[in-house]
DSSP file (Angstrom, degrees, kcal/mol; ACC not computed):
  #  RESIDUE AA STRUCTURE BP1 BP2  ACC     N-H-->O    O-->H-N    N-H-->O    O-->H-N    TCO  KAPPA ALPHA  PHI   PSI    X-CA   Y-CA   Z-CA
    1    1 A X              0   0    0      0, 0.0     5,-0.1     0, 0.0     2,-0.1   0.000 360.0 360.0 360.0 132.4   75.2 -155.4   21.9
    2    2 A X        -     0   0    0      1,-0.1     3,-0.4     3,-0.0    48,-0.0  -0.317 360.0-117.3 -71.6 160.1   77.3 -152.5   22.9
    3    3 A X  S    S+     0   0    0      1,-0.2     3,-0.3     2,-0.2    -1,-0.1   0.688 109.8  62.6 -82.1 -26.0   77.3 -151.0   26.2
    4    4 A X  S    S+     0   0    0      1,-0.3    -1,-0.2     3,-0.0     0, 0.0   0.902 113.8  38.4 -77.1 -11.1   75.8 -147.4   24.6
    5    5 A X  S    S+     0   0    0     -3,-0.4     2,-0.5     2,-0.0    -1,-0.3   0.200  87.6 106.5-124.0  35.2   72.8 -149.2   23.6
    6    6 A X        +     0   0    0     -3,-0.3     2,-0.3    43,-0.1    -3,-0.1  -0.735  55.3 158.6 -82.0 119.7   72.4 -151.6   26.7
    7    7 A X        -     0   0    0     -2,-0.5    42,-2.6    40,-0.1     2,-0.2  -0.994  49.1 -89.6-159.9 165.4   69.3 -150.0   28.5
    8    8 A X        -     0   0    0     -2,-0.3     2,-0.4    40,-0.2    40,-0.2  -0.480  35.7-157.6 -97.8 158.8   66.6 -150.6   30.9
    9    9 A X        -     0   0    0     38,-0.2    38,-2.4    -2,-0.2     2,-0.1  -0.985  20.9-131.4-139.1 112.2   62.9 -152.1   29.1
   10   10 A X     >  -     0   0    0     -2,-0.4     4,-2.7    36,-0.2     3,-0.4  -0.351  34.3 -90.2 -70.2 166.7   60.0 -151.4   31.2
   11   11 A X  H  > S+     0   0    0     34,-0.5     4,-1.5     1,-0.2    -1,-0.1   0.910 129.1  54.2 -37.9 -63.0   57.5 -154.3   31.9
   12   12 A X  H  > S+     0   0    0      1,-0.3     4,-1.3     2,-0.2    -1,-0.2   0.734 108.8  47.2 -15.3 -60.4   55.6 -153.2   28.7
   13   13 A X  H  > S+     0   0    0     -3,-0.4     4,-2.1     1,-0.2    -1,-0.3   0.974 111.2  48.8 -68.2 -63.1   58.6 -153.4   26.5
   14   14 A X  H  X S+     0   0    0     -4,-2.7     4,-1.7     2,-0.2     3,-0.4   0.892 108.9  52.1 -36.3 -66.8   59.6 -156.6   27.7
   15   15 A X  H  X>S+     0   0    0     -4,-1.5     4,-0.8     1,-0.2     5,-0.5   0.765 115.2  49.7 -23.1-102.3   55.9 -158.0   27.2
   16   16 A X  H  <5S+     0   0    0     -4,-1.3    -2,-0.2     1,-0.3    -1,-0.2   0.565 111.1  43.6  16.9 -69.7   56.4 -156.5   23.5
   17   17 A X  H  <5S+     0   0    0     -4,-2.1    -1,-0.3    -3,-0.4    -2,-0.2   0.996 122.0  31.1 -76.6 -67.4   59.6 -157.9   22.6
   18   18 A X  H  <5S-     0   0    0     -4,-1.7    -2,-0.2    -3,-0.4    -1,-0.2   0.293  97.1-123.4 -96.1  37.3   59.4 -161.4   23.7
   19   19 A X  T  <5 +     0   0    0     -4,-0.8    -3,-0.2    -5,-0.3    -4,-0.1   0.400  67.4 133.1  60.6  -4.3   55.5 -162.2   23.2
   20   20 A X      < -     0   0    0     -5,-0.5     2,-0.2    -6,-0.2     3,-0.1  -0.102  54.0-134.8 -65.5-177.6   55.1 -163.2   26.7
   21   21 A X     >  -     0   0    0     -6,-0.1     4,-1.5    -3,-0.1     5,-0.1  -0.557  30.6-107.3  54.7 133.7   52.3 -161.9   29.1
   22   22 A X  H >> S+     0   0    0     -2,-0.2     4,-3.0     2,-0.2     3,-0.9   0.974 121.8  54.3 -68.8 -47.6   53.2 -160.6   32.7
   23   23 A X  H >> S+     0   0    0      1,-0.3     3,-1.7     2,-0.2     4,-0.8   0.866 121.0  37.9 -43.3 -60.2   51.6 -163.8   34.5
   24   24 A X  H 3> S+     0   0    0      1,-0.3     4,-0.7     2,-0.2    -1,-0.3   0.638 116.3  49.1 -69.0  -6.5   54.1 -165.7   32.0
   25   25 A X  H <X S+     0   0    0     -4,-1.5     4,-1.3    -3,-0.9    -1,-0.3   0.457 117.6  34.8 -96.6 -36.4   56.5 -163.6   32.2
   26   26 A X  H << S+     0   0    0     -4,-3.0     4,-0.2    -3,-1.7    -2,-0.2   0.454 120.2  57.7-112.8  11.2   56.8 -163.2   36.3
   27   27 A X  H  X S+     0   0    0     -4,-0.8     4,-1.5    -5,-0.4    -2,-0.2   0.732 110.1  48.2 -94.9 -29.5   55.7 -167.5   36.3
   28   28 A X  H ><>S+     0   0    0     -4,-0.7     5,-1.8    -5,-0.3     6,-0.7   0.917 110.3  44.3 -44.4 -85.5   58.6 -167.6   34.3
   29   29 A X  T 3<5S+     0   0    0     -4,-1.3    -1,-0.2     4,-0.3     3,-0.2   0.741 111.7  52.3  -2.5 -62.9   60.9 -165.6   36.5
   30   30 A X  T 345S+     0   0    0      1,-0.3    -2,-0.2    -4,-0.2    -1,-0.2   0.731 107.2  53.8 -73.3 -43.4   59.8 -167.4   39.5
   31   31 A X  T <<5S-     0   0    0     -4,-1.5    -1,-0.3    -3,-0.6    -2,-0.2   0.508 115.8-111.7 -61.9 -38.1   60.6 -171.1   37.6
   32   32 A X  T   5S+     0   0    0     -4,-0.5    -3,-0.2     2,-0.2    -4,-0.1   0.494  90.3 117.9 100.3 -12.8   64.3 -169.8   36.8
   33   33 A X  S   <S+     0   0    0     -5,-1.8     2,-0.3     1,-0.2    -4,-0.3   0.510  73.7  26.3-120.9 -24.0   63.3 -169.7   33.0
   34   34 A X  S    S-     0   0    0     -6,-0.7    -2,-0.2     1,-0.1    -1,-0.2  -0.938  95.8 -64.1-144.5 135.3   63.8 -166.0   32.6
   35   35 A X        -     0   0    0     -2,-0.3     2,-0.5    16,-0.3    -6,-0.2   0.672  37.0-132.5 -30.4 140.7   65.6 -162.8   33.9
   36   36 A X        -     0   0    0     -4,-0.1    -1,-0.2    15,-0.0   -10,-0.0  -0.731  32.6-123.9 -86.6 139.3   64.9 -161.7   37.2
   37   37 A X        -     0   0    0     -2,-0.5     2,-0.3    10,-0.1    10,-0.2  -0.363  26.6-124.6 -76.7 172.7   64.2 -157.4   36.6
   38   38 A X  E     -A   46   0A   0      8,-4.3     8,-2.8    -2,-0.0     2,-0.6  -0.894  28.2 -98.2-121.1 161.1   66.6 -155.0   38.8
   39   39 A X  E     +A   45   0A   0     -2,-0.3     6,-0.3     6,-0.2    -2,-0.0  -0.752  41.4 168.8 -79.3 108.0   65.1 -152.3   41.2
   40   40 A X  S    S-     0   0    0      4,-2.3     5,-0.2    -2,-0.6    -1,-0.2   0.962  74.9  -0.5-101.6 -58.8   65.0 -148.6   39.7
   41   41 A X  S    S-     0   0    0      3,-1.3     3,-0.2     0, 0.0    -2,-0.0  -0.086  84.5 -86.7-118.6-170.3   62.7 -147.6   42.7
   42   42 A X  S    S+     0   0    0      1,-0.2     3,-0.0    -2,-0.0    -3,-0.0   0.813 135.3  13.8 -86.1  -8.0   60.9 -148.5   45.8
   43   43 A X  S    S+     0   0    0      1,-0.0     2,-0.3     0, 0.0    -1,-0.2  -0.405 115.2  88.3-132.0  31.5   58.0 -149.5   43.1
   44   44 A X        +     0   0    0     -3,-0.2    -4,-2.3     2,-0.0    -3,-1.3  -0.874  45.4 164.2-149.8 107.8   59.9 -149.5   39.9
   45   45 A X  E     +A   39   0A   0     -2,-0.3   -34,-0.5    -6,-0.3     2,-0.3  -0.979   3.9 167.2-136.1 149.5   61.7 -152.2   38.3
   46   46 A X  E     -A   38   0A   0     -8,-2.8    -8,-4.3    -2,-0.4     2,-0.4  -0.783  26.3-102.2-129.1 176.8   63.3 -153.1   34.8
   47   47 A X        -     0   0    0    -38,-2.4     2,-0.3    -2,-0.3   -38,-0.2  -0.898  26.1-121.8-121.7 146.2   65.4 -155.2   32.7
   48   48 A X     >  -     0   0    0     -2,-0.4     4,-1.6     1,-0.2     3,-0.4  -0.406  21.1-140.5 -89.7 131.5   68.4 -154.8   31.4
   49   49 A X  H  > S+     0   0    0    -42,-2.6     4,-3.2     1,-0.3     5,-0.4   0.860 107.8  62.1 -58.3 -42.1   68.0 -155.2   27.3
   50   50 A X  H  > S+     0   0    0      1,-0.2     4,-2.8   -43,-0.2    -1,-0.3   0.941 107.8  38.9 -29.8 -56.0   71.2 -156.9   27.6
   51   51 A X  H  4 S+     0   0    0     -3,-0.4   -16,-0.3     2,-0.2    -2,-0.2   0.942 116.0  50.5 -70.2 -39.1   69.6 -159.6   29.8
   52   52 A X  H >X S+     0   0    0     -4,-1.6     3,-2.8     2,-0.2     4,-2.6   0.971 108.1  51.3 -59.4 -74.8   66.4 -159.6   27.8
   53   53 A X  H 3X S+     0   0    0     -4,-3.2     4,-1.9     1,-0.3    -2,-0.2   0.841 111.0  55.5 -36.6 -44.2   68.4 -160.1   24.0
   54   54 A X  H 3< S+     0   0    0     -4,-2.8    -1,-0.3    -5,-0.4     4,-0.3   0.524 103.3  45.7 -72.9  -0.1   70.2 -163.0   25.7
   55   55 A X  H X4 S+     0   0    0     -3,-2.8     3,-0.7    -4,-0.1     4,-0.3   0.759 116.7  57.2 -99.5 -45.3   67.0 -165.0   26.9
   56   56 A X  H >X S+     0   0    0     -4,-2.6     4,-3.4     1,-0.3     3,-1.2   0.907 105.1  44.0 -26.5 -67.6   66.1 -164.1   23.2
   57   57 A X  H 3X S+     0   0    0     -4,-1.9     4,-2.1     1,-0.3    -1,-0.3   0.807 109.8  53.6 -60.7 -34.4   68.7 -165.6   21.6
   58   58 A X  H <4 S+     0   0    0     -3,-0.7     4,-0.3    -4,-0.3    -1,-0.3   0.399 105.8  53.0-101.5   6.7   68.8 -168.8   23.6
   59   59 A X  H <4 S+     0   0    0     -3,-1.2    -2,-0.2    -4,-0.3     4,-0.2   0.791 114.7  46.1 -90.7 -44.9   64.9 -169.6   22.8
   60   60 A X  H >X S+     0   0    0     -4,-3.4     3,-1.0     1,-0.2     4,-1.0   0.893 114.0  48.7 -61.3 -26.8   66.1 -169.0   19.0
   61   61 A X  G >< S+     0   0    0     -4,-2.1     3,-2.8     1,-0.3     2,-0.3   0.986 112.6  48.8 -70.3 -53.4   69.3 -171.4   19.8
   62   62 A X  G 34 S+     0   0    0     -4,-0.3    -1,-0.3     1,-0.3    -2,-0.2   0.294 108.8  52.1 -73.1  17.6   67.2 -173.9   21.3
   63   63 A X  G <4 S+     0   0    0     -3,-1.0     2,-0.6    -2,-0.3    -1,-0.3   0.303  80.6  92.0-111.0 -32.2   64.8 -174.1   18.7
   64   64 A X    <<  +     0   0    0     -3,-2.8     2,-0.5    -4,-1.0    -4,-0.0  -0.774  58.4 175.6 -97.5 125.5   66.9 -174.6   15.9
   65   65 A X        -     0   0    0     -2,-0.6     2,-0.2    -3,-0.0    -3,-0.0  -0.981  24.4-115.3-142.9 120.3   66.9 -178.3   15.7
   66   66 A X              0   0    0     -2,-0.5    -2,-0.0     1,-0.2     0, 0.0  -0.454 360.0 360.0 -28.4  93.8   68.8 -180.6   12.8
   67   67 A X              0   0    0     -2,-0.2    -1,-0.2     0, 0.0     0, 0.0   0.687 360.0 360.0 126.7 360.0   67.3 -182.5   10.7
């Protein structure tokens, strides 16, 4: 991913993209198991799509099994 299209994913979008739910999604978090979001506001946070595509990629890596 290139840096022009590296962007910030509100919660929604996150839900959206990796099928998660917030409760699994911030149990998740909380466990180490997924990107922590960064703070856009005093009430506002996102994730960087970078950060997101790589948690992607490594449920597909770890999935793909030999055999």
């Amino acid at each position: 991913m290139t840096e022009q299209s590296r962007r910030f994913l509100r919660l929604r979008q996150v839900k959206e993209l990796v099928g998660l739910g917030r409760s699994s999604i911030y149990q998740k978090i909380h466990s180490g198991e997924f990107p922590k979001p960064h703070a856009l506001g005093a009430r506002a946070v996102a994730w960087l799509s970078d950060d997101i595509y790589a948690w992607m990629e490594s449920r597909i890596a770890g999935n793909n099994h030999e055999g």
